[in-house]
C-alpha positions, 0 to 999 in steps of 0.5 A: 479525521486524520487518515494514513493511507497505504498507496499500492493495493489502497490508494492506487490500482498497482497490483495488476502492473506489480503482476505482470513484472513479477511475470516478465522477471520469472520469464527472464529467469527461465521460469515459466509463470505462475499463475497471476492470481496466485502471485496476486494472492501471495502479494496481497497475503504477505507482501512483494519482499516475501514473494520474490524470496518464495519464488527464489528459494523454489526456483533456485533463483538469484534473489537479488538478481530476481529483485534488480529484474522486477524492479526494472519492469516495474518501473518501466510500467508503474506510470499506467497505474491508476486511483481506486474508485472513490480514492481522490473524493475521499481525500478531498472529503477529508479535507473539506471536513477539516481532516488531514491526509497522510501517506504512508508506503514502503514504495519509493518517491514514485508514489509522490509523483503518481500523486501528483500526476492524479491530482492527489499531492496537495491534498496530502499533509506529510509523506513517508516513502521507502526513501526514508528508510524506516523499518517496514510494516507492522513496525510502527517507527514511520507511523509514530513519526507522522503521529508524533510530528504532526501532534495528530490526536491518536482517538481521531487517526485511522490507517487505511490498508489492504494487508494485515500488516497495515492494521498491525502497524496501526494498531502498534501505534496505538490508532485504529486500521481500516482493513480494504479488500474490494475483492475479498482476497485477505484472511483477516487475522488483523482485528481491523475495526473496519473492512471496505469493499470500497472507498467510497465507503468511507463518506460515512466517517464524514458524516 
């Protein structure tokens, strides 16, 4: 099987860091935090890039200097994320089975690294990063490029992702998309073939 895993929210725990950033920066603005399930939610449900322009319009905020603050929080913080539970044996269960993994995120070349540092990176076949500069998800341009490049069997490849826009973008390259939501937070409007709770759900395609 040939898997195309999202990193944050799916891969790696990062919302929880993508959270509190996002808190600091509105501090530094001078507004007073949202409630954290409230940002969690409009992250998971949209994404950052829709929430940081939500929370500038309401506030009267400088986008950018409302991104430049987050971003610089963030990555003060990004090192403490951790994998998902079950994550790193599913990768390895693939690889046992013949399969392949890919990654496929809107985040920079700090993903490869947090790969690396959990022990993910040489399990990975080919990556795609914000540093390659494709269009975003649900566009399917970084999706057919893996596809295309690694002559992968579409009837054999699945997306992996906690948003709905991870399945449209599977789904608009043709391949099926696995819906993760460990804690019920998506309405799903995305049709994925299947929703997990948990990754360690996904020993059953091996089998």
């Amino acid at each position: 099987m040939d898997l195309f895993w999202d990193f944050d929210g799916t891969l790696f725990d990062t919302y929880p860091i993508m959270v509190k950033s996002f808190e600091q920066a509105l501090q530094l603005n001078g507004v007073r935090s949202s409630k954290a399930t409230g940002l969690y939610r409009a992250m998971r449900q949209g994404s950052l890039g829709k929430t940081l322009e939500k929370y500038a319009s309401e506030n009267q905020l400088d986008l950018q200097g409302l991104k430049k603050d987050y971003s610089n929080y963030e990555s003060q913080l990004l090192d403490q994320a951790k994998p998902f539970v079950g994550a790193l044996a599913a990768c390895h269960e693939n690889i046992s089975k013949h399969g392949r993994n890919f990654l496929l995120t809107h985040r920079d070349d700090q993903a490869k690294k947090l790969l690396k540092v959990h022990g993910f990176e040489h399990l990975f076949t080919g990556f795609i990063t914000g540093s390659d500069h494709f269009a975003r998800k649900p566009d399917p341009a970084s999706l057919n490029y893996l596809l295309q490049k690694y002559k992968v069997d579409k009837k054999n490849a699945i997306m992996i992702g906690d948003r709905n826009l991870d399945i449209l973008a599977a789904h608009n390259a043709g391949i099926k998309g696995f819906l993760f939501d460990p804690d019920n937070t998506i309405s799903v409007t995305s049709f994925p073939e299947k929703q997990i709770k948990s990754l360690n759900e996904l020993s059953l395609l091996f089998k």
